[in-house]
LODOMAR-82663 format. One line per field, with one value per residue (C-alpha): residue number from 1; residue in one letter; z, x, y. Coordinates in Angstrom, 3 decimals. Layout:
N
num: NUM:...
residu: A:...
up: Z:...
east: X:...
north: Y:...
//
This chain:
582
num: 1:2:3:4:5:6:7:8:9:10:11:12:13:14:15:16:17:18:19:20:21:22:23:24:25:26:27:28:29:30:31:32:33:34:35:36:37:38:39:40:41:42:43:44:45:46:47:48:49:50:51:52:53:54:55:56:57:58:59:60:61:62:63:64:65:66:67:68:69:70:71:72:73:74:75:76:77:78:79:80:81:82:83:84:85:86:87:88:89:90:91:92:93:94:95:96:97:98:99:100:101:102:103:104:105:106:107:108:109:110:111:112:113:114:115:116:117:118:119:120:121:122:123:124:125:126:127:128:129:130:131:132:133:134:135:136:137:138:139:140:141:142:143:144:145:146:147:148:149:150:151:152:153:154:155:156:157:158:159:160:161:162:163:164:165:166:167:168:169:170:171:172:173:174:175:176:177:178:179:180:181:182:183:184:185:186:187:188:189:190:191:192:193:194:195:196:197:198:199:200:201:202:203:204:205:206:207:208:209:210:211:212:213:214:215:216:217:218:219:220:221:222:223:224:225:226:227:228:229:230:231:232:233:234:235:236:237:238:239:240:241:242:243:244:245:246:247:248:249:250:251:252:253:254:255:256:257:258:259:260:261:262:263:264:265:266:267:268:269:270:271:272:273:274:275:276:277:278:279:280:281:282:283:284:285:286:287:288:289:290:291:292:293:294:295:296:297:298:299:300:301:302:303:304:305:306:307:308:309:310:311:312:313:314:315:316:317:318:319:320:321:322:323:324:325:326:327:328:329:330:331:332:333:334:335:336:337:338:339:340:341:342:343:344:345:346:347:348:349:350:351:352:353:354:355:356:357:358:359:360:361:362:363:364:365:366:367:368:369:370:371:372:373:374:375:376:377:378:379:380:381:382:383:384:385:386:387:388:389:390:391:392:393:394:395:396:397:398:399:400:401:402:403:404:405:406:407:408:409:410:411:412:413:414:415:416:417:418:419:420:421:422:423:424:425:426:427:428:429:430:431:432:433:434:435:436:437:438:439:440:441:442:443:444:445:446:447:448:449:450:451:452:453:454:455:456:457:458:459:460:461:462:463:464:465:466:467:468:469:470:471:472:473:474:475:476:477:478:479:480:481:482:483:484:485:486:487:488:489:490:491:492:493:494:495:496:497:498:499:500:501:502:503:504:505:506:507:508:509:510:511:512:513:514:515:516:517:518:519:520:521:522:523:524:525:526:527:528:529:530:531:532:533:534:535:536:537:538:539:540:541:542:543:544:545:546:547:548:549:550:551:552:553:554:555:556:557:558:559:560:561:562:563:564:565:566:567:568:569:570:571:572:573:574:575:576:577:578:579:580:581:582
residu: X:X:X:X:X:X:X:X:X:X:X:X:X:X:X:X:X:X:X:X:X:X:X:X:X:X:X:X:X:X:X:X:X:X:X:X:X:X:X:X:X:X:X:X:X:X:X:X:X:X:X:X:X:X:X:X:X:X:X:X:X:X:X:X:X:X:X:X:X:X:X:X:X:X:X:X:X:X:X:X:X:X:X:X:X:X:X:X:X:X:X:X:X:X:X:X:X:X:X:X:X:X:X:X:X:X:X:X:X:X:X:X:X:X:X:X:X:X:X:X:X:X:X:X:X:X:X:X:X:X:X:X:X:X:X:X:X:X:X:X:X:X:X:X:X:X:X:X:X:X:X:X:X:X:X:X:X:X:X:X:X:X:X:X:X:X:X:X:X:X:X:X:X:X:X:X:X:X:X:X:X:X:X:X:X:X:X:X:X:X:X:X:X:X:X:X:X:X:X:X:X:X:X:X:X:X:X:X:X:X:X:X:X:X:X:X:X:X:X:X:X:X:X:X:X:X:X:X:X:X:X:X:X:X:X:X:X:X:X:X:X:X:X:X:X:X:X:X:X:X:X:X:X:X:X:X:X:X:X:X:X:X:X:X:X:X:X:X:X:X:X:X:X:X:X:X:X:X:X:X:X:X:X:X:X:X:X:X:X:X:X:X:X:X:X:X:X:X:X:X:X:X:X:X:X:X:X:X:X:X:X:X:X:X:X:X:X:X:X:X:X:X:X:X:X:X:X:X:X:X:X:X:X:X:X:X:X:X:X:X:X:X:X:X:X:X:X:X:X:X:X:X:X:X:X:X:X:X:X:X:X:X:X:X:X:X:X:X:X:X:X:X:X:X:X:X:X:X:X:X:X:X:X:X:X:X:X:X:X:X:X:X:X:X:X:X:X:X:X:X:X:X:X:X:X:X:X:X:X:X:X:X:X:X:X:X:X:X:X:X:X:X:X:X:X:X:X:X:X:X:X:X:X:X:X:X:X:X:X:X:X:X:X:X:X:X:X:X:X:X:X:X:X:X:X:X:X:X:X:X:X:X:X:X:X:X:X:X:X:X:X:X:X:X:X:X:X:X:X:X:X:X:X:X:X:X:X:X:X:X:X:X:X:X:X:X:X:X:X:X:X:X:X:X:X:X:X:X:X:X:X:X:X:X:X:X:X:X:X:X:X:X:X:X:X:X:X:X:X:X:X:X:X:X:X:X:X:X:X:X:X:X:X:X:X:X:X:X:X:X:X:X:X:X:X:X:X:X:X:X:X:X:X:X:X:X:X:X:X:X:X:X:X:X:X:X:X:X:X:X:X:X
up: 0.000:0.917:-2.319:-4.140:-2.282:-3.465:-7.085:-6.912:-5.239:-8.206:-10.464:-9.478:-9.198:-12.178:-13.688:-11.943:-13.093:-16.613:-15.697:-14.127:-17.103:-19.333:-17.494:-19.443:-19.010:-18.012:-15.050:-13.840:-14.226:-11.895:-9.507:-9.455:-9.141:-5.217:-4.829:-4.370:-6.044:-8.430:-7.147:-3.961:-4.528:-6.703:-5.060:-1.831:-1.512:1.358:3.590:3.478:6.602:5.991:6.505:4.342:1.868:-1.651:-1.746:0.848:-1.973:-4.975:-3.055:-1.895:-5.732:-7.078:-4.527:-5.138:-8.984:-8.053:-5.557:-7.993:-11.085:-9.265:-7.562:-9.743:-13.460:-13.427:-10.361:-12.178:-12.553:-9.084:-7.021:-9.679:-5.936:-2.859:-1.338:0.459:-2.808:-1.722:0.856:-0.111:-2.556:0.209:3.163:0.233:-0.491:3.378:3.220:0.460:-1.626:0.601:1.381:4.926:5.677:3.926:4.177:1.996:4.769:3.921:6.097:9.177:11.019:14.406:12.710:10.318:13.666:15.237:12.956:12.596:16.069:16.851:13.817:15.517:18.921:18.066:19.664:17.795:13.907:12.521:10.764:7.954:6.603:4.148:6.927:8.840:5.336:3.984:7.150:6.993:2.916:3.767:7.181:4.611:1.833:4.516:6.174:2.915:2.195:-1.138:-3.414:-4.396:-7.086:-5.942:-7.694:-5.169:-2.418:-2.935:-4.354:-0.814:1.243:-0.168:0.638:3.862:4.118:2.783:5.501:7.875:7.001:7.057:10.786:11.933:10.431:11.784:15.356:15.277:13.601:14.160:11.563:11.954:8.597:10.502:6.744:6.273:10.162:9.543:6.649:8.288:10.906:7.932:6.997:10.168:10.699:6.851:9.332:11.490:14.260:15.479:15.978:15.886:16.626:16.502:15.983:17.089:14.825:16.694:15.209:14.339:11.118:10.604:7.999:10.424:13.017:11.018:10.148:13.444:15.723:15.992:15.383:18.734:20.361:18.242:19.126:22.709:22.292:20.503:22.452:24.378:27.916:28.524:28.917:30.235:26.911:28.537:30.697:28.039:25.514:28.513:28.945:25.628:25.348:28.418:26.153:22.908:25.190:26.171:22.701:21.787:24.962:22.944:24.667:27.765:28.085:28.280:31.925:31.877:33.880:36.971:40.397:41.431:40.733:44.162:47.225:49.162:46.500:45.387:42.268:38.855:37.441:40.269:39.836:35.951:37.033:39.401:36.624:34.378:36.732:37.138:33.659:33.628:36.792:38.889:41.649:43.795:46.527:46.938:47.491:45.201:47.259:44.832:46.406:46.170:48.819:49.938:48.239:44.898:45.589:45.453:42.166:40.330:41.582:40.121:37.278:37.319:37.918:35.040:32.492:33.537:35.425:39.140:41.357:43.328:43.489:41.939:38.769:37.526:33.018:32.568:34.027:32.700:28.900:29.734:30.579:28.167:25.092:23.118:23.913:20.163:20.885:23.592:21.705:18.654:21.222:23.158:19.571:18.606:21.333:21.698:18.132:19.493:22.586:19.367:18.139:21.372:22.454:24.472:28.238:30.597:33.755:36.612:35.250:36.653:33.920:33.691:31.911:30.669:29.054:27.178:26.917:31.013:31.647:34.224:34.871:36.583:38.130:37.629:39.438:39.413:37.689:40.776:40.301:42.720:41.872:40.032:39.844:37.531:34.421:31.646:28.097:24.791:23.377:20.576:18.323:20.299:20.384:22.926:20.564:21.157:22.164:23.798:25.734:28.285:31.112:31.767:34.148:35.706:36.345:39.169:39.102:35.248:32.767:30.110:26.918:24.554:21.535:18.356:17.510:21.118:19.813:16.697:17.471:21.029:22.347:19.939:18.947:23.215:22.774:19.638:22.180:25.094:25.109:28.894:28.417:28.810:31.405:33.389:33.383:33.794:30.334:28.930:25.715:24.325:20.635:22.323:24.591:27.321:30.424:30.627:27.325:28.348:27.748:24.899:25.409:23.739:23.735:20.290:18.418:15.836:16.765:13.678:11.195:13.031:12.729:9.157:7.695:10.018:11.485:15.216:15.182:15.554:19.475:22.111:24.661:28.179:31.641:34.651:37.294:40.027:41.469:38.110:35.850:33.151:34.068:37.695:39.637:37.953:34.948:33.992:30.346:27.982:24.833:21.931:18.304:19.655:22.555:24.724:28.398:31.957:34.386:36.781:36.784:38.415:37.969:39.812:39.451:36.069:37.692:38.843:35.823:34.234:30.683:31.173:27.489:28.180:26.932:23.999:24.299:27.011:29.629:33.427:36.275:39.499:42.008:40.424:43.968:44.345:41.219:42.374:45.785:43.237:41.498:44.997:46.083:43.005:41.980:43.866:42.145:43.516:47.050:47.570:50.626:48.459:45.855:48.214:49.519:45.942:45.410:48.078:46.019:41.963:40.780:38.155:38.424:36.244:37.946:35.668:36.537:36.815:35.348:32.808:33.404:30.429:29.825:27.217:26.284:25.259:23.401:25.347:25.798:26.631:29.219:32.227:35.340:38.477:39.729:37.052:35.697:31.963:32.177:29.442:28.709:25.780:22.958:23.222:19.828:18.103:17.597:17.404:14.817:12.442:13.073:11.005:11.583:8.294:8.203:7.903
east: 0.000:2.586:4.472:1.359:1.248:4.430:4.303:0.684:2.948:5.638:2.908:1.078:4.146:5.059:1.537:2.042:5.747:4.031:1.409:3.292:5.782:2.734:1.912:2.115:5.593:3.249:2.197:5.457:6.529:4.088:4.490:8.180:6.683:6.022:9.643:8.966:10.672:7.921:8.851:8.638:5.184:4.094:5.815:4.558:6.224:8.764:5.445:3.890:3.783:4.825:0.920:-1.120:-3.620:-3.858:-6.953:-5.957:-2.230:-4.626:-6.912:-3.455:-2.407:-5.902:-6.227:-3.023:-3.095:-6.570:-5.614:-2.595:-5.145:-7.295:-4.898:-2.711:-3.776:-7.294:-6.117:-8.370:-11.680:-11.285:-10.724:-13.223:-15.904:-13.434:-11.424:-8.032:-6.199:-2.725:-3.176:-4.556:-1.977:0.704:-1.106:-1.462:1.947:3.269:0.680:1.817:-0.921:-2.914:-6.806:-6.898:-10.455:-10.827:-9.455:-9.750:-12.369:-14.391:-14.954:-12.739:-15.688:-14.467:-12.330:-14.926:-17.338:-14.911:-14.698:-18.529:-18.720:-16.392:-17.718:-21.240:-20.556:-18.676:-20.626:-18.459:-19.438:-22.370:-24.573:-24.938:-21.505:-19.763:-17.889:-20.943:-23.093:-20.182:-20.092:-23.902:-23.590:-20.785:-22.455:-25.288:-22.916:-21.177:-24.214:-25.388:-25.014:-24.785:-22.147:-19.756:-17.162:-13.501:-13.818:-16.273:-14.818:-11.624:-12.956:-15.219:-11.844:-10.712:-13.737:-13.475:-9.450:-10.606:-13.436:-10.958:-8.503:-11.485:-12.411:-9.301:-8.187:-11.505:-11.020:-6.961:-7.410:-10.736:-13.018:-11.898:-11.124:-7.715:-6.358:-9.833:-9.057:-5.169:-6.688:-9.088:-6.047:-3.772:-6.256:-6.461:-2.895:-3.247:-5.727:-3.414:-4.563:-2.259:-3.419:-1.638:-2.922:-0.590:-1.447:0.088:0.020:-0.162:2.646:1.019:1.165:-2.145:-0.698:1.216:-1.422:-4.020:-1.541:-0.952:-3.971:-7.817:-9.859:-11.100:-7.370:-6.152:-8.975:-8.853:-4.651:-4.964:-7.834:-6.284:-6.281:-4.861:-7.015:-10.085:-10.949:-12.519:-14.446:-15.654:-16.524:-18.822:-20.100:-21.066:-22.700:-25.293:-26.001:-26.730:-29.079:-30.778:-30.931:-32.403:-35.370:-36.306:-33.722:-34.878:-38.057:-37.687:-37.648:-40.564:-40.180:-42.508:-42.526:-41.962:-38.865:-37.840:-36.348:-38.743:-41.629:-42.656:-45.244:-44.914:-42.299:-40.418:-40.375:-39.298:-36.812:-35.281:-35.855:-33.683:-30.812:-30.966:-30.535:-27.054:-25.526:-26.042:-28.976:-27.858:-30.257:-32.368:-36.037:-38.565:-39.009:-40.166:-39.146:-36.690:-34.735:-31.273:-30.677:-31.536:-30.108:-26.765:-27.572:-28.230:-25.240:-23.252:-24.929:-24.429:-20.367:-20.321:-21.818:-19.542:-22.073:-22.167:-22.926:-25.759:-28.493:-31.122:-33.109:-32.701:-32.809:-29.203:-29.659:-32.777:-31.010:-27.987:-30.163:-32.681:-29.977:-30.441:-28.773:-28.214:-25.902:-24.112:-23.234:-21.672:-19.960:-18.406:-17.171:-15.784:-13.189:-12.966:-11.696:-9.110:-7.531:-6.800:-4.598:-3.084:0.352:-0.512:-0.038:0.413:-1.686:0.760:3.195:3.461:2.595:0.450:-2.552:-4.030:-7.047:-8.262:-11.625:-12.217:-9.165:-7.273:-4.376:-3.746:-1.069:-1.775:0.160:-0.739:-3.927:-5.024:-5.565:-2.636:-3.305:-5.623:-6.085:-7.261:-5.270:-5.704:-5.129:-4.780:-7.075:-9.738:-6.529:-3.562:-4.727:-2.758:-1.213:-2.554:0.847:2.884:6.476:8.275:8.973:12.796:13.517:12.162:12.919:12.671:12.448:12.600:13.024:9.837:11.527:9.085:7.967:8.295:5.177:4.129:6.666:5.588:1.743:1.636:5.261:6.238:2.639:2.563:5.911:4.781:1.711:3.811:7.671:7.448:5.820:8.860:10.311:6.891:6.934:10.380:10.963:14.192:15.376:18.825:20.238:20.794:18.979:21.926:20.997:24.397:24.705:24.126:20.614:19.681:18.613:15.338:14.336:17.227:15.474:13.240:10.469:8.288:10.617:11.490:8.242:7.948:10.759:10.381:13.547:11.828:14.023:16.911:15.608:15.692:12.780:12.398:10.689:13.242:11.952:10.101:6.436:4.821:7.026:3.944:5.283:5.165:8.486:8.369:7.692:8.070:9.730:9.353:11.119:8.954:8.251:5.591:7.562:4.688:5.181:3.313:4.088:2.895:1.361:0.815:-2.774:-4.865:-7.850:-8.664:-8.522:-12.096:-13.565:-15.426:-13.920:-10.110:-8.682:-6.714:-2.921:-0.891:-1.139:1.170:-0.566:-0.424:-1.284:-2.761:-0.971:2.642:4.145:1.513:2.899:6.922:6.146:5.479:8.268:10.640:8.519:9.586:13.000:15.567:17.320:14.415:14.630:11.584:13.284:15.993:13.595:11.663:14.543:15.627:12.112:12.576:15.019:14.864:17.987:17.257:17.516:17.255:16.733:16.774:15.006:17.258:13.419:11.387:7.838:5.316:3.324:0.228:-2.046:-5.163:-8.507:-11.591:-14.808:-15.896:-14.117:-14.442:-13.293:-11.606:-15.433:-15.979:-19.094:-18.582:-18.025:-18.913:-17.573:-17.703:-15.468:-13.605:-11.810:-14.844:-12.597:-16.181:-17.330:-14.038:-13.288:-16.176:-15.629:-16.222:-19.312:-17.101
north: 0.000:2.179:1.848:2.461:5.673:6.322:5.962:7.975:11.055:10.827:10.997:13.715:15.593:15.185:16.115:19.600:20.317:20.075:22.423:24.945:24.675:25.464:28.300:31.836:34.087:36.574:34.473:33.752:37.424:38.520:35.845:37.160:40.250:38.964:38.442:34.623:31.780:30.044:26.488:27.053:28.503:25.340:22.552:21.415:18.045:19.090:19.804:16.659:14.459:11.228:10.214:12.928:11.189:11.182:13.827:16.039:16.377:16.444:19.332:21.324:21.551:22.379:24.719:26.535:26.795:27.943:30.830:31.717:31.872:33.572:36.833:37.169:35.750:36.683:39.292:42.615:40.338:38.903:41.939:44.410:43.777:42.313:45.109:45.215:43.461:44.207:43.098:39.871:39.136:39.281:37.120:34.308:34.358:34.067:30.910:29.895:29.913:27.466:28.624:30.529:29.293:25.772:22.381:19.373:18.100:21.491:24.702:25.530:25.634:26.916:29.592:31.289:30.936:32.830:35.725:35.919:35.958:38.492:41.001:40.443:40.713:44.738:47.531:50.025:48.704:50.844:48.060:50.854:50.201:47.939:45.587:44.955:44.239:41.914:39.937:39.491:37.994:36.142:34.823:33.595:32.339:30.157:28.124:27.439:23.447:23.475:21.344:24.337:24.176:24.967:27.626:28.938:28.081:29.677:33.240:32.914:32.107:35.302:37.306:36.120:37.158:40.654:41.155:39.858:42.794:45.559:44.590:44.425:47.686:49.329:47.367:48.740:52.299:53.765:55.434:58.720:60.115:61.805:63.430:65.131:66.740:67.182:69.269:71.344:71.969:73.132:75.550:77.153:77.665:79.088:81.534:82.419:80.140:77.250:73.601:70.493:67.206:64.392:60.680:57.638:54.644:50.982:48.898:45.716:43.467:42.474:39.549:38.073:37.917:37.214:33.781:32.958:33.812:33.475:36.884:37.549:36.612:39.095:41.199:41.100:41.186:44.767:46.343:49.586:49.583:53.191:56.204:54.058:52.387:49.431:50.915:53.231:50.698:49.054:52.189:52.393:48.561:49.807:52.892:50.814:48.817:52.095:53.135:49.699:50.314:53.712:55.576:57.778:59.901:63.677:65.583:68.205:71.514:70.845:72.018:68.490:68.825:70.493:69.228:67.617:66.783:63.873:62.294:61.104:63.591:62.726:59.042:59.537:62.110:58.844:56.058:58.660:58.666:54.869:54.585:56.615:55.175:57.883:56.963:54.330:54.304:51.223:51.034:52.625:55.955:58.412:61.377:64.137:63.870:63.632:60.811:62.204:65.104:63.451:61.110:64.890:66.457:63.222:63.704:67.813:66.815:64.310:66.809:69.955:71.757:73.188:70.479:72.446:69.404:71.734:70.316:74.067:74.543:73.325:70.274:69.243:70.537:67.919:65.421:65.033:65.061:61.822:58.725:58.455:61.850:60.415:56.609:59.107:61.320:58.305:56.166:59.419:59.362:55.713:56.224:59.297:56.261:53.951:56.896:57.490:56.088:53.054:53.730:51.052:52.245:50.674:53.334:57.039:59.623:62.727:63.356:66.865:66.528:69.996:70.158:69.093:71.864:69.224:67.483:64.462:62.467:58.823:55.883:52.259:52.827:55.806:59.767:61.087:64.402:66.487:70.524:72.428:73.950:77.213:76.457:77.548:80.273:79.934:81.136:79.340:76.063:73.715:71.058:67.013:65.105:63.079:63.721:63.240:65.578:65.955:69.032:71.330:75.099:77.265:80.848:80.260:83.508:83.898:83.616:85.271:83.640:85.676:85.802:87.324:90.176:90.810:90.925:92.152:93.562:95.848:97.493:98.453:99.809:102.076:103.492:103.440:104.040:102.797:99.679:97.526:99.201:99.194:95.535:94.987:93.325:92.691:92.693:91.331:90.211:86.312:84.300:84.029:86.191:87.018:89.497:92.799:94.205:96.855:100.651:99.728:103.672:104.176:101.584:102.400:99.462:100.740:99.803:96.774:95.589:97.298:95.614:91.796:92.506:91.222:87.550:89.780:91.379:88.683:89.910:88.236:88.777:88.194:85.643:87.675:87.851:89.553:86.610:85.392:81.654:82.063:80.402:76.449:75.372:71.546:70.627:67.966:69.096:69.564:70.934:72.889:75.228:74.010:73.243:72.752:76.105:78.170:81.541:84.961:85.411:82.203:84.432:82.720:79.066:80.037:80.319:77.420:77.542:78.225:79.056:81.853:81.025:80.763:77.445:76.421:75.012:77.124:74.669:75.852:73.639:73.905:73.406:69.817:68.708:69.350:67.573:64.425:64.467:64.799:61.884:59.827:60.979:61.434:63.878:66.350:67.090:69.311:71.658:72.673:73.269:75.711:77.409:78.703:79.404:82.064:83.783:84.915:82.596:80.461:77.085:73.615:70.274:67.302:64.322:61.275:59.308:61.467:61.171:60.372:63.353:63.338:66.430:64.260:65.855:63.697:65.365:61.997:59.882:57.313:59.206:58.002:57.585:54.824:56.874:58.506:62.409:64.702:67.764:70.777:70.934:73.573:73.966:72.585:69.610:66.873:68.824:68.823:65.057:62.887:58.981:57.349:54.412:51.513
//
């Protein structure tokens, strides 16, 4: 039997060296093309086990002249409706030509269950779009029982491959259209406004994976854990079952809606805050009392509003905005984590999210600190980034940015010669503090400005009590001059929107934030610190660790609370980014 076996091998063998010989040049160019030698594409014999059977080497060769035929001779007919063909054409050569979702014994049942499965079971895929659509006809194609040609079968194992790639692209990327945005930003630096936003790429080959692991292992493997993705994307499940209820029924303006009351509004007022997380008393007391009193002013703190208790017109606004708005706020900025540098949360880093006007210290997966923080104006935006803060300064000099100069220095000057001297400005022709300063009152500041000679005048503000960065500012190197520091006038920490800078960010408790750093590097010593504080000497202390710093865009987000917080959108940032319907 076994030398039957044998002799059937050499045959067949030999049947396919004639066939490939007789393929066209043009054929073998392009397989070339892949940078693959043709016989090792066509002949299989060296990965046979010593037991394979006759069919299952009859159905390898059919299949592989078939897959060959198919993506790269007949290539333009076969990819004219399946996507991703690039793509394609490279996973088949890694596998050697071989079908990714067949075997000679039929479907692999438990891997195509697996991809349908994990398509299905994503909350984040709009079942308006092409990937959600193609799994549903290819779902239907595959529990069909019907004798199929291998013909079929193979141009459905590469439908299947090219679905594959869309989901995993959508589950890794997002559906942001990011080069639409980066546009929209170029034009408004074109308008004199500056905004950056910088994107992080994950690093994964999607080939390689795709070769080695099932869908939802990969899946699970490449789901962000930074920046409260998880909790997030749960957040967003309970919402999608809301949505699927009807959503939530409007809040009228009664006068049950005062402390002590009670009735029907009441009781919908309570089943409205059970639905978002934020009543946790048990019972079914319909009254408005303490307890609910608390479950509004979670809800009041969640939304960005004064947490006074009081159903007053800005609550009731906040909460009877669809759920519909809240699922396409919350993908929007589960799609912004995907693009941000992943983060593992037993590290120590710091967080500044814009649009909630904070910064936090984060270690081991805990808020450490937290205080409030001024940013960018509507024409300075604060630049989206990540860094790494390596010193800090005390009693640092405000080196002033050209543009500062040009658009604000020099025009006071021209109305009032005494305008640099009032404020105790400096100006020299280098940045060293140790070149002498310039008489500014013999320079002819119109025609400096006239004729853009400004680069040449070096203008500073000497460390002191009225110094615009207040005595510390914390640096992580960057393209953007941007940087974390303190500031002379606290007064604006009160206010509820804080975009006030030029897009540095001024922090309120700049001392909190140095006590940290003593605490974890000891290169700091915090009483040394505070004794040269005391004075107006400058001074640098570099951090034997820099600290991950990232200046995130989130106007939705899981807080240290576990409940989602919303907040406004301060650079109108949602309504530039569109996420495609994938």
């Amino acid at each position: 039997m076994d030398t039957l076996k044998n002799i059937l091998f050499i045959v067949v063998t030999i049947m396919l060296a004639v066939v490939i010989e007789a393929m066209t040049v043009n054929s073998v160019q392009k397989v070339n093309n892949i940078n693959d030698p043709f016989e090792t594409l066509s002949s299989k014999s060296n990965t046979y086990s010593e037991d394979v059977s006759l069919s299952e080497i009859i159905y390898s060769e059919n299949a592989t002249k078939g897959l060959m035929r198919l993506i790269i001779d007949d290539g333009d007919r076969t990819f004219k409706h399946i996507a991703n063909r690039k793509f394609i054409t490279e996973l088949y050569q890694k596998n050697g030509y071989m079908p990714m979702w067949f075997t000679s014994q039929g479907i692999n049942t438990d891997a195509v269950n697996d991809i349908f499965k994990t398509i299905n079971n994503d909350v984040m895929l709009d079942k308006r779009g092409n990937i959600y659509k193609q799994y549903k006809y290819l779902k239907n194609q595959f529990s069909k029982n019907n004798n199929r040609s291998m013909d079929d079968e193979l141009k459905l194992d590469i439908q299947l491959s090219s679905l594959y790639k869309s989901y995993l692209s959508f589950h890794i990327y997002g559906s942001i259209k990011w080069w639409d945005f980066q546009n929209k930003l170029r034009w408004l630096r074109q308008h004199k406004i500056s905004a950056d936003w910088v994107t992080y790429t994950p690093k994964y080959d999607i080939a390689e994976l795709m070769l080695q692991y099932p869908l939802s292992q990969i899946v699970e493997s490449t789901t962000p854990t930074s920046f409260g993705y998880r909790k997030m994307l749960k957040e967003l499940k309970r919402l999608k079952n809301v949505q699927k209820r009807g959503g939530w029924k409007k809040i009228p303006n009664s006068s049950q809606l005062r402390y002590g009351k009670s009735g029907k509004v009441v009781a919908k007022l309570i089943d409205r805050l059970k639905s978002s997380g934020d009543y946790r008393c048990k019972g079914n007391n319909h009254k408005y009392d303490r307890c609910l009193k608390q479950a509004i002013k979670r809800f009041q703190r969640r939304h960005g509003l004064y947490p006074n208790g009081q159903m007053n017109s800005y609550t009731r606004k906040k909460m009877n905005i669809s759920v519909d708005w809240k699922i396409k706020k919350i993908l929007l900025n589960l799609d912004r984590i995907k693009r941000l540098p992943e983060q593992p949360e037993w590290d120590k880093y710091i967080v500044v999210n814009i649009p909630e006007f904070r910064l936090y210290y984060r270690e081991n997966g805990k808020d450490k600190l937290s205080m409030r923080v001024i940013v960018g104006d509507k024409k300075h935006h604060t630049p989206i980034f990540s860094n790494r803060v390596s010193y800090i300064v005390l009693n640092p000099y405000w080196i002033m940015p050209d543009s500062i100069v040009q658009k604000e220095m020099i025009p006071n000057i021209l109305k009032n010669p005494n305008y640099l001297a009032d404020r105790g400005y400096e100006v020299r022709t280098s940045y060293s503090t140790k070149a002498p300063t310039i008489d500014t009152s013999k320079i002819d500041w119109a025609k400096v400005l006239k004729y853009g000679q400004t680069k040449k005048y070096k203008f500073m503000q000497p460390p002191g009590p009225k110094n615009a960065l207040g005595k510390i500012k914390f640096k992580f190197p960057n393209q953007f001059a941007v940087y974390l520091h303190d500031t002379p006038t606290k007064k604006l920490f009160k206010k509820g929107v804080r975009a006030f800078s030029h897009g540095c960010i001024r922090i309120s408790q700049p001392n909190a934030l140095l006590s940290i750093f003593a605490s974890i590097d000891p290169a700091i010593s915090y009483s040394r610190s505070q004794r040269i504080l005391r004075g107006k000497t400058k001074t640098q202390l570099n951090l034997s660790q820099t600290i991950p710093v990232h200046i995130i865009y989130l106007t939705a987000w899981v807080h240290s609370d576990g409940l989602l917080h919303y907040s406004g959108d301060v650079y109108s940032y949602d309504k530039k980014q569109k996420r495609a319907i994938r």
